[in-house]
mmCIF file of the C-alpha atoms, coordinates in Angstrom:
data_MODEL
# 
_entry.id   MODEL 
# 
loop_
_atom_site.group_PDB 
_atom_site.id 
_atom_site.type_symbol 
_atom_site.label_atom_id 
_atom_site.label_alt_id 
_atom_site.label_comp_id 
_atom_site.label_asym_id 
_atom_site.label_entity_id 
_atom_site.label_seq_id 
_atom_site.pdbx_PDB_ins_code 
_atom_site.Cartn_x 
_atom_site.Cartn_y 
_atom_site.Cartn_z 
_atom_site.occupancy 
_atom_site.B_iso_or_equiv 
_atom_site.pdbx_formal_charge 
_atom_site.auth_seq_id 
_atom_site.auth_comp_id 
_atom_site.auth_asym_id 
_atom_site.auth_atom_id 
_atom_site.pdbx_PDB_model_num 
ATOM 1   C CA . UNK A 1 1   ? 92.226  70.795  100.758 1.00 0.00 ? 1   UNK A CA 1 
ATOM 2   C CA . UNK A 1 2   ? 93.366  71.298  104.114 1.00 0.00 ? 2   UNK A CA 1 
ATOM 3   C CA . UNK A 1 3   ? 91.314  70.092  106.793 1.00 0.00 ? 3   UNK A CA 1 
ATOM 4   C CA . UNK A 1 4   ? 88.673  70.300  105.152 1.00 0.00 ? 4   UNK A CA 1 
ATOM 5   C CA . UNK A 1 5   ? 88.727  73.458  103.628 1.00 0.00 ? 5   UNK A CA 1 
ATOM 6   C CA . UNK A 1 6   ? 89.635  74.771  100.030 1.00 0.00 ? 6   UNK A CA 1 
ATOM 7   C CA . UNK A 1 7   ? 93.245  76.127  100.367 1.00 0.00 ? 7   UNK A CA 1 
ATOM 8   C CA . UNK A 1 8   ? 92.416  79.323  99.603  1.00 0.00 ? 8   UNK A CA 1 
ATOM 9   C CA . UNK A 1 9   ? 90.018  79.554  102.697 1.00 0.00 ? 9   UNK A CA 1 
ATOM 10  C CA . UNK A 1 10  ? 92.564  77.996  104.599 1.00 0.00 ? 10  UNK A CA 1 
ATOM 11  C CA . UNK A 1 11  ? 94.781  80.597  103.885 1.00 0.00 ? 11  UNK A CA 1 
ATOM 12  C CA . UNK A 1 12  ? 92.260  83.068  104.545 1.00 0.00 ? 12  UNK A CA 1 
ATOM 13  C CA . UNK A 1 13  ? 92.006  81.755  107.896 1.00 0.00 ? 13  UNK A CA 1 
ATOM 14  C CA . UNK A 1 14  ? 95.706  81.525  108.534 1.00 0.00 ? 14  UNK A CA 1 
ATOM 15  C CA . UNK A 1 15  ? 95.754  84.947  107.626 1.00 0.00 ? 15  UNK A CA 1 
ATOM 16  C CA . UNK A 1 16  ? 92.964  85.771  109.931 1.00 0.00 ? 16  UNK A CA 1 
ATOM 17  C CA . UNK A 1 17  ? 94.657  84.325  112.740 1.00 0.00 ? 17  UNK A CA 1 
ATOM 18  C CA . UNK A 1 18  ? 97.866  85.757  112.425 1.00 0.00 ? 18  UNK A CA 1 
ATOM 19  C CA . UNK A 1 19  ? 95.907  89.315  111.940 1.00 0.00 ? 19  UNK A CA 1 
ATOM 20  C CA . UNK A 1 20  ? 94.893  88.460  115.335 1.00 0.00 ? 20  UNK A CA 1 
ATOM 21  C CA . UNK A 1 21  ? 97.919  87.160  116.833 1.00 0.00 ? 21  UNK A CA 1 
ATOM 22  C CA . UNK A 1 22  ? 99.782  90.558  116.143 1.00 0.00 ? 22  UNK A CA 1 
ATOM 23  C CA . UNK A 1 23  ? 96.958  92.442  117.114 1.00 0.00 ? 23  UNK A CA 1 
ATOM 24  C CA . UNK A 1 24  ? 96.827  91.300  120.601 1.00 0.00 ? 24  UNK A CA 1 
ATOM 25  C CA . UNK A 1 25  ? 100.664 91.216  120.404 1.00 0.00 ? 25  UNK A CA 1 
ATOM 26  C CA . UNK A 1 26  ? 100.927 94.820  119.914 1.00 0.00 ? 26  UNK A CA 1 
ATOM 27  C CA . UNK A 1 27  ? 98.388  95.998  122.683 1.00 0.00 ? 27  UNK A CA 1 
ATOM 28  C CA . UNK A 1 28  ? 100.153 93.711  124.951 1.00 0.00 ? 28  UNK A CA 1 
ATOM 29  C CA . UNK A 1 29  ? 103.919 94.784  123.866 1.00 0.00 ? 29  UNK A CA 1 
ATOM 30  C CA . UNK A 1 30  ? 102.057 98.429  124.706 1.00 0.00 ? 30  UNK A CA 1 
ATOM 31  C CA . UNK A 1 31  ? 100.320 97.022  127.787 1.00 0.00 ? 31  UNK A CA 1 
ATOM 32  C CA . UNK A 1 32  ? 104.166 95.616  128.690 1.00 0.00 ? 32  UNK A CA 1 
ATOM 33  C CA . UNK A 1 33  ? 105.725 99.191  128.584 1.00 0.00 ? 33  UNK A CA 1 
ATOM 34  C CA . UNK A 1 34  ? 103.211 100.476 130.862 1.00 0.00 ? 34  UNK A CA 1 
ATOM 35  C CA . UNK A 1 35  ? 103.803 97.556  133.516 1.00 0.00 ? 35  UNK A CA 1 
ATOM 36  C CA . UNK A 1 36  ? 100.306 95.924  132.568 1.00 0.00 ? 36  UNK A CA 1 
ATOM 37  C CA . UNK A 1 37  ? 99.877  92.140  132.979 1.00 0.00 ? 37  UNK A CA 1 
ATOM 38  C CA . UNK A 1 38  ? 96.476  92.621  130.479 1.00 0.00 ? 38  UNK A CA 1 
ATOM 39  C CA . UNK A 1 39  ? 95.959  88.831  130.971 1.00 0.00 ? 39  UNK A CA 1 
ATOM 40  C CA . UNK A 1 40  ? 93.254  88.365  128.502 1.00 0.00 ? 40  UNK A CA 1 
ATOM 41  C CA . UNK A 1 41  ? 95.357  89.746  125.849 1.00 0.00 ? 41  UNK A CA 1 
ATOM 42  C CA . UNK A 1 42  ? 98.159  88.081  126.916 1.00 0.00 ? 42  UNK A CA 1 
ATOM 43  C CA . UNK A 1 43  ? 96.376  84.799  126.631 1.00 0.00 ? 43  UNK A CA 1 
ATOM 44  C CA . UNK A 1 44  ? 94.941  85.729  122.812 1.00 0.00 ? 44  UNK A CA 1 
ATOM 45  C CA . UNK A 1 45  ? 98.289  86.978  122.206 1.00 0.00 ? 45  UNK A CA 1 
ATOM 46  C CA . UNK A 1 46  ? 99.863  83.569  122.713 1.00 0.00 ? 46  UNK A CA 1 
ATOM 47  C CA . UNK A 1 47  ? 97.374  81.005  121.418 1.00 0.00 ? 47  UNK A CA 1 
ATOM 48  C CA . UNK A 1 48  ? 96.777  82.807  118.291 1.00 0.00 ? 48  UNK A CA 1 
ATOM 49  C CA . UNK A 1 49  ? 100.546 83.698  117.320 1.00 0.00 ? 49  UNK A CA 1 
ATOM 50  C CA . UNK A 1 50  ? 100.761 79.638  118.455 1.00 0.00 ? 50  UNK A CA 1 
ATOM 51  C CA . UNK A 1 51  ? 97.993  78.900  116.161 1.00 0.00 ? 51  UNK A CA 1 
ATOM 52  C CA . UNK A 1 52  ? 99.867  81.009  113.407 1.00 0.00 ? 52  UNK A CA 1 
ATOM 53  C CA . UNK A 1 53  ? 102.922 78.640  113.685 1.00 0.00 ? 53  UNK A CA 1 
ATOM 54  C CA . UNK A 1 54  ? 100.974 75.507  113.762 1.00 0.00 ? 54  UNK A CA 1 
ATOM 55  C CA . UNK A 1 55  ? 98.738  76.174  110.583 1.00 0.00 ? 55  UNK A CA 1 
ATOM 56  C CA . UNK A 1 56  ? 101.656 77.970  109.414 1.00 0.00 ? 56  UNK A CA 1 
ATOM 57  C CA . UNK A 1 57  ? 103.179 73.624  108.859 1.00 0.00 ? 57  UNK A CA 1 
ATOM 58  C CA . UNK A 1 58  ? 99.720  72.971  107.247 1.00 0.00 ? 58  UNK A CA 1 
ATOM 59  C CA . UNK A 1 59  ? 100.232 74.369  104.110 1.00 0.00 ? 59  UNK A CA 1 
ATOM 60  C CA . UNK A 1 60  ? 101.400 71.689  101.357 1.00 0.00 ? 60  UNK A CA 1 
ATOM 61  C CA . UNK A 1 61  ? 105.112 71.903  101.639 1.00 0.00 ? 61  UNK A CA 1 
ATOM 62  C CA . UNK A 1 62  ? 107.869 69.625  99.012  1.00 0.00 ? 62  UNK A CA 1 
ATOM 63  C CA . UNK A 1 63  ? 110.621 70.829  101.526 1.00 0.00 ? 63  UNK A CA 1 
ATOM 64  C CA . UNK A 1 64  ? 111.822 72.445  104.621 1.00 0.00 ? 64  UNK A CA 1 
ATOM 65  C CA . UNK A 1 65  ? 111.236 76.472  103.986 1.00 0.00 ? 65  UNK A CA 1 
ATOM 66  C CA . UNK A 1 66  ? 112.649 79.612  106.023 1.00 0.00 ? 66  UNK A CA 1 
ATOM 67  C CA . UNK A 1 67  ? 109.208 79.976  107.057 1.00 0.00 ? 67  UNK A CA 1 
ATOM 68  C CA . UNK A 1 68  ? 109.080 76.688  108.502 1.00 0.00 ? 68  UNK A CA 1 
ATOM 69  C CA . UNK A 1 69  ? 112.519 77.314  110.426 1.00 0.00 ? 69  UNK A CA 1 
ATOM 70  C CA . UNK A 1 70  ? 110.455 80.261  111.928 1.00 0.00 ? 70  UNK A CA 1 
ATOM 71  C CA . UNK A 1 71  ? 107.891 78.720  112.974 1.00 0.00 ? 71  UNK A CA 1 
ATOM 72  C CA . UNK A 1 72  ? 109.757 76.029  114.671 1.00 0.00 ? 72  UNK A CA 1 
ATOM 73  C CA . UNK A 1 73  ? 111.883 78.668  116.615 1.00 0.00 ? 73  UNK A CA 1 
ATOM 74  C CA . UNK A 1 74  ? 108.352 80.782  117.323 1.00 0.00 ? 74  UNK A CA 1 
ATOM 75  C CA . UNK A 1 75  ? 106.724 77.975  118.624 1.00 0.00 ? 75  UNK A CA 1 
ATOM 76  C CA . UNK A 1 76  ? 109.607 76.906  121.164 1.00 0.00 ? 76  UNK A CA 1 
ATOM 77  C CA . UNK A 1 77  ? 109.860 80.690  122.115 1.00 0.00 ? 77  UNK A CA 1 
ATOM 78  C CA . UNK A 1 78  ? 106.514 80.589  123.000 1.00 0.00 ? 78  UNK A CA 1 
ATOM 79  C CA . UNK A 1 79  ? 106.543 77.344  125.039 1.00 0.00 ? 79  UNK A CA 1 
ATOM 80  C CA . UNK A 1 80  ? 109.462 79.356  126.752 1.00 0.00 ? 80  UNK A CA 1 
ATOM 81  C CA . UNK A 1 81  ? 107.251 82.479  127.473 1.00 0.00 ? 81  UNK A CA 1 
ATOM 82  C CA . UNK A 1 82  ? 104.327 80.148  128.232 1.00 0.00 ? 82  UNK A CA 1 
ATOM 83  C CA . UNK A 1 83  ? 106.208 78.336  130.916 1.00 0.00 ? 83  UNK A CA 1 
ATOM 84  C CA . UNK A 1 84  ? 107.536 81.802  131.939 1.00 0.00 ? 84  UNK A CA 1 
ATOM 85  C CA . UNK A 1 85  ? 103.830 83.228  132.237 1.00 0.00 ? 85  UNK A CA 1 
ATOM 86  C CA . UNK A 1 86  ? 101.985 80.701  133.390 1.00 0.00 ? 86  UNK A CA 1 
ATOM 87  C CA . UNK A 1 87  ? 104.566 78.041  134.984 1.00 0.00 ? 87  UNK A CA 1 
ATOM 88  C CA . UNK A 1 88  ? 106.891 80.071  137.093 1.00 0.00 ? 88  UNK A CA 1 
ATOM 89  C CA . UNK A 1 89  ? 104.374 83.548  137.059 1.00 0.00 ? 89  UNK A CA 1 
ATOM 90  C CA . UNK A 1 90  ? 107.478 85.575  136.055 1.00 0.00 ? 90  UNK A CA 1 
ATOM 91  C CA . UNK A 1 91  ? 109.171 84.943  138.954 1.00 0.00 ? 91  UNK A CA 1 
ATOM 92  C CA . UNK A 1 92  ? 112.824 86.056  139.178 1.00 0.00 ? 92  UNK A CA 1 
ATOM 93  C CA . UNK A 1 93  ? 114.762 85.432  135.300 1.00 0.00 ? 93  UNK A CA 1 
ATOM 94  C CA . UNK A 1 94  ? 111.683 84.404  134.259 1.00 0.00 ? 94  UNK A CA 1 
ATOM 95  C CA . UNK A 1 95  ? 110.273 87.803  134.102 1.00 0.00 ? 95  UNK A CA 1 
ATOM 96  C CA . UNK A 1 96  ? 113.061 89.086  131.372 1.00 0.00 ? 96  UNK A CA 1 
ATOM 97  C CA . UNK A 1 97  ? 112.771 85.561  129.446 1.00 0.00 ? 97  UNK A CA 1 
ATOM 98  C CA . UNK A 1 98  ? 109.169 85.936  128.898 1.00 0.00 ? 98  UNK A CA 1 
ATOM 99  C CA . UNK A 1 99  ? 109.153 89.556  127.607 1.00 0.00 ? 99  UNK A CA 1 
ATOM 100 C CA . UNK A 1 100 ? 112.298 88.959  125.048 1.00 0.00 ? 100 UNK A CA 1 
ATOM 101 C CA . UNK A 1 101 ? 110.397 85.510  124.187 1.00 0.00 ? 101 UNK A CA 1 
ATOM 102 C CA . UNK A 1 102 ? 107.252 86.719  123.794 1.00 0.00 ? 102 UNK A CA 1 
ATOM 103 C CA . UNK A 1 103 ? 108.445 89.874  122.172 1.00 0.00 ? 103 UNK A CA 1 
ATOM 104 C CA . UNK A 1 104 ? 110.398 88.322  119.416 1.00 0.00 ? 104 UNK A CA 1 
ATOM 105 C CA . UNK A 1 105 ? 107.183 85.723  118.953 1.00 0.00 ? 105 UNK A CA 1 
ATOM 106 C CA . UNK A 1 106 ? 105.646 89.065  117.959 1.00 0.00 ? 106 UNK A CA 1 
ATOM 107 C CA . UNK A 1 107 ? 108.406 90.185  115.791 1.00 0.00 ? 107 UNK A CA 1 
ATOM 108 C CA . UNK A 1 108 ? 108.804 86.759  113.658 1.00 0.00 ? 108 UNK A CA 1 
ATOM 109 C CA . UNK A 1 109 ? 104.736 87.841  113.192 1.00 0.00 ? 109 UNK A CA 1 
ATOM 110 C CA . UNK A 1 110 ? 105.105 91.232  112.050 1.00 0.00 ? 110 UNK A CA 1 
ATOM 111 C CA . UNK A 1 111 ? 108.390 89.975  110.008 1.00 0.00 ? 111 UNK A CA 1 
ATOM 112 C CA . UNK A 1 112 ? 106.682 87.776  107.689 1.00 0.00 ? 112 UNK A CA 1 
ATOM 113 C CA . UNK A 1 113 ? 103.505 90.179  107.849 1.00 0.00 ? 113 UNK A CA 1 
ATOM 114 C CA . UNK A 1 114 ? 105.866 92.495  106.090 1.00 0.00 ? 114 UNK A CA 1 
ATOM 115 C CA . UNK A 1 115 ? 107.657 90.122  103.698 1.00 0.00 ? 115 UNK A CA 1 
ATOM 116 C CA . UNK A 1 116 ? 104.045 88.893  102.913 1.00 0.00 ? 116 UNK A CA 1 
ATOM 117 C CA . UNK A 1 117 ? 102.999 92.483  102.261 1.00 0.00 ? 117 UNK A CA 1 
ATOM 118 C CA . UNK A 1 118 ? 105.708 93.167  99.571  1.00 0.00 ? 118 UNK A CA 1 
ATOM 119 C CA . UNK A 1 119 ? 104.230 89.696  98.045  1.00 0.00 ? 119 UNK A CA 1 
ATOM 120 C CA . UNK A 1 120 ? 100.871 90.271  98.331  1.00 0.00 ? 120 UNK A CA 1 
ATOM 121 C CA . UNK A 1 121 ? 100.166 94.445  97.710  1.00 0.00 ? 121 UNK A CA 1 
ATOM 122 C CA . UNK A 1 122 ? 100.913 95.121  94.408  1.00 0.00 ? 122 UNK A CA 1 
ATOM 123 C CA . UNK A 1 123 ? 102.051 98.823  95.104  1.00 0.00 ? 123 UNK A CA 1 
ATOM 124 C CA . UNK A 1 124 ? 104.625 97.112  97.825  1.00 0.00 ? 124 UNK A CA 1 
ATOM 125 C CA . UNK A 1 125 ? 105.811 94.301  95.109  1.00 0.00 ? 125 UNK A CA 1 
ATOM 126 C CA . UNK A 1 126 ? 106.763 97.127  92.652  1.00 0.00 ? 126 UNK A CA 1 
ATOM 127 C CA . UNK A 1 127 ? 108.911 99.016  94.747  1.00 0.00 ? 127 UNK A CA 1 
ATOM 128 C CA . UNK A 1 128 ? 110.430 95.042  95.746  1.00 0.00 ? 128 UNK A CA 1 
ATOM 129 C CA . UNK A 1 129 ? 110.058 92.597  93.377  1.00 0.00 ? 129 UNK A CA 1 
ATOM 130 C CA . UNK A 1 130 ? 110.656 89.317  94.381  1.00 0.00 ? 130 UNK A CA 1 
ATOM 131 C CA . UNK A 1 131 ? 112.316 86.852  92.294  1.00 0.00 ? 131 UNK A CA 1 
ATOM 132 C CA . UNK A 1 132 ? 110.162 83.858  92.805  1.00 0.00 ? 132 UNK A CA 1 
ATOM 133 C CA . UNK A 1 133 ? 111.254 81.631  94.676  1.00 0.00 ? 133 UNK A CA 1 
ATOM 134 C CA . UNK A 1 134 ? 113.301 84.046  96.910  1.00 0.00 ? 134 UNK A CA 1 
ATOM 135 C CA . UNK A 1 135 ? 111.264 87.099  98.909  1.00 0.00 ? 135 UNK A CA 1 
ATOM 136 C CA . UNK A 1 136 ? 111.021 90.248  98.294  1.00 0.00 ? 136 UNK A CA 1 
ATOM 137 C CA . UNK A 1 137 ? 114.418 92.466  98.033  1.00 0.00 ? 137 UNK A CA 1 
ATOM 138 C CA . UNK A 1 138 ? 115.966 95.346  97.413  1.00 0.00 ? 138 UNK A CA 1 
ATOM 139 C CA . UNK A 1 139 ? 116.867 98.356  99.383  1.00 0.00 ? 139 UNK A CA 1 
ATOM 140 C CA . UNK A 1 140 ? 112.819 99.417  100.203 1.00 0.00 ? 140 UNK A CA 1 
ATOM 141 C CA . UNK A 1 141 ? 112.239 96.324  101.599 1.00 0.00 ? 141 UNK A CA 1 
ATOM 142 C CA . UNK A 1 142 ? 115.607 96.317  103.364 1.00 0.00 ? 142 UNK A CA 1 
ATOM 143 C CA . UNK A 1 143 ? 114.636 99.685  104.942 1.00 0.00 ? 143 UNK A CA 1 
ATOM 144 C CA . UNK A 1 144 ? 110.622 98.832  106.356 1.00 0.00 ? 144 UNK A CA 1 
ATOM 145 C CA . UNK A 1 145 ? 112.443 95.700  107.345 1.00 0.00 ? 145 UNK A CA 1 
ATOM 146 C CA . UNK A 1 146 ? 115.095 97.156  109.431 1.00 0.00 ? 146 UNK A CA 1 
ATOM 147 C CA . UNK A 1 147 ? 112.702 99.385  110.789 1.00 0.00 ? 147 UNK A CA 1 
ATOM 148 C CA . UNK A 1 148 ? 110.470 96.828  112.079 1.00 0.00 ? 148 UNK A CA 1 
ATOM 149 C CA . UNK A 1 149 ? 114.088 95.459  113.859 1.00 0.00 ? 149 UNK A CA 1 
ATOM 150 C CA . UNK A 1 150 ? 114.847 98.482  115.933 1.00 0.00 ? 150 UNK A CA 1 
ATOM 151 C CA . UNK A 1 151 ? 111.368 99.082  116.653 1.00 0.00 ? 151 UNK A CA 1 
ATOM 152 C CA . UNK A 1 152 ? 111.236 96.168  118.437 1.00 0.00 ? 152 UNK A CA 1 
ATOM 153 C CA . UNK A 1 153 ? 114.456 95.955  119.698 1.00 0.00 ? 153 UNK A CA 1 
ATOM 154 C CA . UNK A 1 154 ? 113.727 99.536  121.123 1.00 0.00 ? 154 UNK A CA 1 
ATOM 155 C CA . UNK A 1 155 ? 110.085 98.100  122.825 1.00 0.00 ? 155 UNK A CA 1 
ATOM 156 C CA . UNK A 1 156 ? 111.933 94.721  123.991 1.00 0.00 ? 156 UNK A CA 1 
ATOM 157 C CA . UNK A 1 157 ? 114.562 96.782  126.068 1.00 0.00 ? 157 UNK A CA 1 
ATOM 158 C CA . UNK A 1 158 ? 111.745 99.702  126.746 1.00 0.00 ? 158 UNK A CA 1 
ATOM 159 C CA . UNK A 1 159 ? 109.927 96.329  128.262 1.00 0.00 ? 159 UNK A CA 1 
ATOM 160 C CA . UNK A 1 160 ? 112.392 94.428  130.329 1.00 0.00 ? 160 UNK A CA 1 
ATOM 161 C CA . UNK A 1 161 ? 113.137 97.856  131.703 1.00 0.00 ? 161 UNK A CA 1 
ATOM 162 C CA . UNK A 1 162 ? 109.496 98.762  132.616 1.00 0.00 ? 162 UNK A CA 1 
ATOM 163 C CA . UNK A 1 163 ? 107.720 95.613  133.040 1.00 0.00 ? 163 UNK A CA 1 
ATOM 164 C CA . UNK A 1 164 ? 107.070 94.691  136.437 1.00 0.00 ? 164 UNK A CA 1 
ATOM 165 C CA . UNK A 1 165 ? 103.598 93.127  136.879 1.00 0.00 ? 165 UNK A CA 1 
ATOM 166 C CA . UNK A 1 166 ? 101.443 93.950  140.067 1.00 0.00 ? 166 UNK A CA 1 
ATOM 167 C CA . UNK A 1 167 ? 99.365  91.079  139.232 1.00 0.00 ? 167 UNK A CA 1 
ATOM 168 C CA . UNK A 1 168 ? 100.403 88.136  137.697 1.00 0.00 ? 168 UNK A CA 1 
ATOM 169 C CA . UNK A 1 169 ? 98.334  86.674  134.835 1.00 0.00 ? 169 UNK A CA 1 
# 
């Protein structure tokens, strides 16, 4: 049980919110490249990918995981981009920290999305089997994952080119 609920609905939610998080993180990463503030997003965006990391530390651990060193770094990149938002309205260097904060918030999301994936599908898990209790490997999963790295290494610098806000969330 986890507060309250069975773990498996737990999960489900934790899933659910992270589905959400990246969502949102997308159209705004989208919305950034077209110098749109999209402050509603932007808000879901960041308390749901916040949420992710917090229930993320919920789950019945025995020991400090990689995913937990994620989170921890996601969740004080996001206090970074939420002070850069909302705290100093992107003013000056806070412009560029927010975008490459918030941006690789996103990533950490859509890199355990795909490690999570390659667990989870079973057509993804037989082209990278995982060798419990390491993640998935192998040069497939190498590939989609270095993908997902230049793609957003590619929209990060496409962003703190672009980005300049008319109005400020």
């Amino acid at each position: 049980m986890v507060l309250g609920l069975s773990l498996h609905a737990f999960t489900l939610v934790h899933v659910i919110i992270s589905l959400i998080a990246i969502a949102a993180g997308l159209a705004v990463m989208f919305g950034l490249l077209g110098s749109k503030s999209m402050p509603g997003l932007t808000a879901i965006f960041l308390a749901f990918t916040i949420l992710t990391s917090v229930t993320g530390f919920l789950f019945p651990f025995e020991k400090l995981l990689p995913s937990h060193i994620i989170g921890i770094i996601s969740l004080v990149l996001l206090a970074i981009a939420c002070f850069a938002l909302y705290g100093m309205k992107l003013t000056g260097v806070w412009r560029p920290a927010y975008i490459v904060t918030a941006m690789v918030s996103l990533y950490f999301n859509v890199f355990v999305l795909v490690i999570q994936s390659f667990l989870k599908v079973p057509a993804l898990a037989a082209l990278a089997p995982a060798v419990s209790p390491a993640p998935p490997s192998g040069p497939v999963f190498a590939v989609v994952q270095g993908i997902v790295l230049v793609f957003f290494v590619v929209i990060t610098i496409g962003a703190w080119r672009r980005f300049r806000p008319m109005a400020l969330a």
